[in-house]
Backbone as ProteinMPNN parsed JSONL, in Angstrom:
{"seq_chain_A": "XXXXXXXXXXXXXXXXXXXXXXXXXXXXXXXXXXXXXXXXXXXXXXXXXXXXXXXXXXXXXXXXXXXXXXXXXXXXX", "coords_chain_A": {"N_chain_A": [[58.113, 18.81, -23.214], [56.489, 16.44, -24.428], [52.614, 16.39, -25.489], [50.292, 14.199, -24.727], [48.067, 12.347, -26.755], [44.964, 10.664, -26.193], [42.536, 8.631, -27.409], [39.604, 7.143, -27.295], [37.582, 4.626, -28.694], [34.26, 3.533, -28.908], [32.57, 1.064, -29.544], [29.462, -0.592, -30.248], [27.687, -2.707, -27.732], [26.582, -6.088, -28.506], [25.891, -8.086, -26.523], [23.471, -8.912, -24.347], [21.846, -7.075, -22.013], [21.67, -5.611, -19.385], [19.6, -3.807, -16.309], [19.993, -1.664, -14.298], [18.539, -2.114, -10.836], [17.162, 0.247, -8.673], [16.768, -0.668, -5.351], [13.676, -0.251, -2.733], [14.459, 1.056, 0.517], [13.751, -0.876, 3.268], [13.283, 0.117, 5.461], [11.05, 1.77, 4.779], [9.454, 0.527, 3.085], [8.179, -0.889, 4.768], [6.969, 1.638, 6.523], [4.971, 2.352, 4.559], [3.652, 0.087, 4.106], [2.071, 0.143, 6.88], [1.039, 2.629, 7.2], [-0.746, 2.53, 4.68], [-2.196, 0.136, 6.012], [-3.414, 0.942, 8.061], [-4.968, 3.175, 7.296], [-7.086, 1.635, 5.235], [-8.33, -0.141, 7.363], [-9.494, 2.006, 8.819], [-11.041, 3.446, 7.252], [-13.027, 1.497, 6.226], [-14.196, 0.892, 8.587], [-15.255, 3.016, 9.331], [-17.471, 2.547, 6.973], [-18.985, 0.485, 8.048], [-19.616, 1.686, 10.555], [-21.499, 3.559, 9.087], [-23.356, 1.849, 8.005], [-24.142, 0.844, 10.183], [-25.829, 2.248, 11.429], [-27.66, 3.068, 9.971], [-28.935, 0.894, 9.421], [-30.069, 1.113, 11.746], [-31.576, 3.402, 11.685], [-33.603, 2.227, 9.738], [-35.054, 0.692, 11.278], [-34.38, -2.172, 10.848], [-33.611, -4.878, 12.212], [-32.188, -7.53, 11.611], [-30.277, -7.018, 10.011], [-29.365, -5.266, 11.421], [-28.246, -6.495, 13.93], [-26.37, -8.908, 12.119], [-24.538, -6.516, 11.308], [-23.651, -5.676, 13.32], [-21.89, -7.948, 14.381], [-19.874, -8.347, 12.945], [-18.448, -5.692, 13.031], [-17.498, -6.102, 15.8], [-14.732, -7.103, 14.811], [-13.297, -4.78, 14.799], [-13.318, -3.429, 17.222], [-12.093, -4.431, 19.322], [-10.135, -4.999, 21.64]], "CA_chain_A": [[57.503, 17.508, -23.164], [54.934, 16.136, -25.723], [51.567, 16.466, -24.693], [49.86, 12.781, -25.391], [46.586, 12.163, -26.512], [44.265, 9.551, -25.563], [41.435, 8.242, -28.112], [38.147, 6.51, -27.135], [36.736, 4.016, -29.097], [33.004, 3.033, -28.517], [31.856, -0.576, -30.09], [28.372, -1.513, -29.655], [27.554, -4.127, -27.613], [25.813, -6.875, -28.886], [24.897, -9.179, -25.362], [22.545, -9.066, -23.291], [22.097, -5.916, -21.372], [21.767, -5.419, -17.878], [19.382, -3.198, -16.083], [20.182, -1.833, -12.835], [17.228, -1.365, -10.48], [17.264, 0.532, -7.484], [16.01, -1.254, -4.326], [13.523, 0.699, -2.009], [14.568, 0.574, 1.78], [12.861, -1.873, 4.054], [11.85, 0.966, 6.623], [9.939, 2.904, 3.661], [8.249, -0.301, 2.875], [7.473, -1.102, 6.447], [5.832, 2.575, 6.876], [3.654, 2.613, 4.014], [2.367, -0.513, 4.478], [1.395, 0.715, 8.153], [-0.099, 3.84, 6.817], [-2.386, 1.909, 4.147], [-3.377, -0.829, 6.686], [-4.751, 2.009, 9.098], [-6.276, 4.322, 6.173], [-7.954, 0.418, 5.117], [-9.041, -0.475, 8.392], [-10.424, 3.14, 9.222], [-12.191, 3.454, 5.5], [-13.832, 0.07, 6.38], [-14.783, 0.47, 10.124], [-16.689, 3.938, 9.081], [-18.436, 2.416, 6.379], [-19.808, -0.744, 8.882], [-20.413, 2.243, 11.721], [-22.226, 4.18, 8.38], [-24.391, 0.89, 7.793], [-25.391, -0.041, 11.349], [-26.706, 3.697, 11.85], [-28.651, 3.281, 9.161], [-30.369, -0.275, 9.808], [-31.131, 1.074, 12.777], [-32.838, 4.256, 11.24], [-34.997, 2.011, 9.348], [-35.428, -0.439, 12.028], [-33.896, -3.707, 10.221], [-32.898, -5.552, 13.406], [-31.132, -8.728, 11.194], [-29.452, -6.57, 9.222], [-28.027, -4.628, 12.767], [-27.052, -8.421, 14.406], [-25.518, -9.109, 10.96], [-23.669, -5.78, 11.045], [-22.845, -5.234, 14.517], [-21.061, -9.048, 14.386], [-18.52, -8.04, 11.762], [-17.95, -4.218, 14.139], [-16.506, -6.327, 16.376], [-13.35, -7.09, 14.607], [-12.682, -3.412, 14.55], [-13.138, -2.646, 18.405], [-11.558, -5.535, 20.534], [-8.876, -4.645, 22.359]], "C_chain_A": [[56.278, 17.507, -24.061], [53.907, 16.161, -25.081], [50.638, 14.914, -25.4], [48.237, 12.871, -25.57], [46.048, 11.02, -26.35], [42.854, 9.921, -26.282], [40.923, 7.095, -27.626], [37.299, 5.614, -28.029], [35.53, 3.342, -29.097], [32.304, 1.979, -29.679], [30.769, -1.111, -28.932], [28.215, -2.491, -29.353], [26.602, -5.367, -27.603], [25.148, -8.474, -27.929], [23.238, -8.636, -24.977], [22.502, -7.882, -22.318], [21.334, -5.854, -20.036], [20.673, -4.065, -17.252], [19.056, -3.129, -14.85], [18.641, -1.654, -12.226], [17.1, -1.079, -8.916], [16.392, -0.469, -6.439], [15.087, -0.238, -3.53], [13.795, 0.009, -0.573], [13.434, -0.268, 2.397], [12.141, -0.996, 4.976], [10.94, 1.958, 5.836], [9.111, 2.187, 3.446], [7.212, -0.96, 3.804], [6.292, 0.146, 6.248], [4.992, 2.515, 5.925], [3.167, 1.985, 4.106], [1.076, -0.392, 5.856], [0.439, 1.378, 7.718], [-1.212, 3.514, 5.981], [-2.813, 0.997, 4.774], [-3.704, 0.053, 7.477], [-5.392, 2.848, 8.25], [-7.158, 3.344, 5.917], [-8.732, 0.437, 6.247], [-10.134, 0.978, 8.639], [-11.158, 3.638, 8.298], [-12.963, 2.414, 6.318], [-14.578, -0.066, 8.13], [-15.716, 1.716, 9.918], [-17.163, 3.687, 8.32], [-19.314, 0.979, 7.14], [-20.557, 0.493, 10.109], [-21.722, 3.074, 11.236], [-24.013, 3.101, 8.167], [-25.371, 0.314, 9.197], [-25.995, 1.408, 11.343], [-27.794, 3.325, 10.687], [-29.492, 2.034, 9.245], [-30.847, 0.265, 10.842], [-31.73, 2.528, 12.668], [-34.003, 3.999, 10.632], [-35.644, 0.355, 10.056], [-35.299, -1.826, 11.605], [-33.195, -4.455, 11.55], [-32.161, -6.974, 13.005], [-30.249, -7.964, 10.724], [-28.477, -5.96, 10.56], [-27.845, -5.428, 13.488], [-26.086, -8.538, 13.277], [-24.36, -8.281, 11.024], [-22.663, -5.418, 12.358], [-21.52, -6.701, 14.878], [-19.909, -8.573, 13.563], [-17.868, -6.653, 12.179], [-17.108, -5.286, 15.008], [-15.368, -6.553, 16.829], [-12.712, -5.856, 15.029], [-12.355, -2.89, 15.907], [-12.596, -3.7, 19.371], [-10.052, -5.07, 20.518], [-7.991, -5.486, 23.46]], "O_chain_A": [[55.404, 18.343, -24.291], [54.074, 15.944, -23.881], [50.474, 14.802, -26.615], [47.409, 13.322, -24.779], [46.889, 10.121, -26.37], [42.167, 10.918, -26.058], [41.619, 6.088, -27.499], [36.121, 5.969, -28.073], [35.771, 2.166, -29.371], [31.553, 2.372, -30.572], [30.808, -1.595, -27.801], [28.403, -3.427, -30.13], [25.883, -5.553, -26.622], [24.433, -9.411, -28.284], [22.262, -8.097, -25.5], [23.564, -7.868, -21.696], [20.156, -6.208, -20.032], [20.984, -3.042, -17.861], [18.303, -3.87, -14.218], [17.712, -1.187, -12.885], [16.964, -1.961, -8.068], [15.353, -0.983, -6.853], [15.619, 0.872, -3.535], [13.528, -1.17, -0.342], [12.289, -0.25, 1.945], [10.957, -1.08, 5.305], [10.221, 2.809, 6.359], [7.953, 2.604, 3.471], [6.052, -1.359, 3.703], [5.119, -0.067, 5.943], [3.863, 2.645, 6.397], [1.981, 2.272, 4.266], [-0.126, -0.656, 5.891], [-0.746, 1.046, 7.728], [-2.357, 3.91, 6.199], [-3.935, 0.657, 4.397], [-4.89, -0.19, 7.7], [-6.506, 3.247, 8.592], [-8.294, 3.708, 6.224], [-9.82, 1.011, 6.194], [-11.363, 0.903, 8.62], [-12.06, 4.39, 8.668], [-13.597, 2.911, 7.249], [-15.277, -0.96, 8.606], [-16.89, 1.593, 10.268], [-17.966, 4.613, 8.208], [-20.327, 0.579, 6.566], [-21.709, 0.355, 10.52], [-22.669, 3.373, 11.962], [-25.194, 3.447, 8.181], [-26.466, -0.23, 9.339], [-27.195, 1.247, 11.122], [-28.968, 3.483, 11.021], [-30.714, 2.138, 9.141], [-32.035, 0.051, 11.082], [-32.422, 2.867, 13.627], [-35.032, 4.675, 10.631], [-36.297, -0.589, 9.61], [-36.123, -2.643, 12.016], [-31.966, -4.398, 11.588], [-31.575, -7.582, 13.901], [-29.124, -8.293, 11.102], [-27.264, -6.118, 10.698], [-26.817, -5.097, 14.078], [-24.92, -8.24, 13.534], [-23.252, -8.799, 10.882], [-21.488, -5.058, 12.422], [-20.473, -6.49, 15.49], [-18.841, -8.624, 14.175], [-16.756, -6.421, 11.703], [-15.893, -5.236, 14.814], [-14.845, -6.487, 17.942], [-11.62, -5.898, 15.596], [-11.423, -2.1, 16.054], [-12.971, -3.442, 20.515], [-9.191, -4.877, 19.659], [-6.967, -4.994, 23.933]]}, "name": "protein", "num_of_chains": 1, "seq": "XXXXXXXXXXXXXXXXXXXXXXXXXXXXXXXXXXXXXXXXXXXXXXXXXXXXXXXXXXXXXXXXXXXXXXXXXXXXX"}
């Protein structure tokens, strides 16, 4: 029996080209946003607990009303 061959011709194609693009899962995008809104929140609640310590090392008592109002978001439960 003959053995057959089989040739390949490759013609460039001149549309419009297509580029796939993976999706990332929904529970990967869920967790990281978790993980950077608690690294945010906990960056941002020790630099308000960094600022009232310190008005009240140099005795600024508007500045620690001012600061302790905006703490409160952080601790209500």
């Amino acid at each position: 029996m003959k053995q057959q061959k089989l040739v390949y011709r490759f013609y460039r194609y001149d549309g419009k080209t297509l580029h796939a693009k993976r999706e990332i899962p929904f529970e990967l995008k869920l967790s990281s946003r978790l993980i950077l809104d608690e690294i945010c929140f906990n960056w941002n609640k020790n630099v308000l607990e960094s600022a009232i310590n310190s008005s009240i090392d140099k005795g600024d008592k508007e500045a620690f009303i001012q600061l302790s109002e905006a703490y409160k978001h952080f601790i209500w439960e």
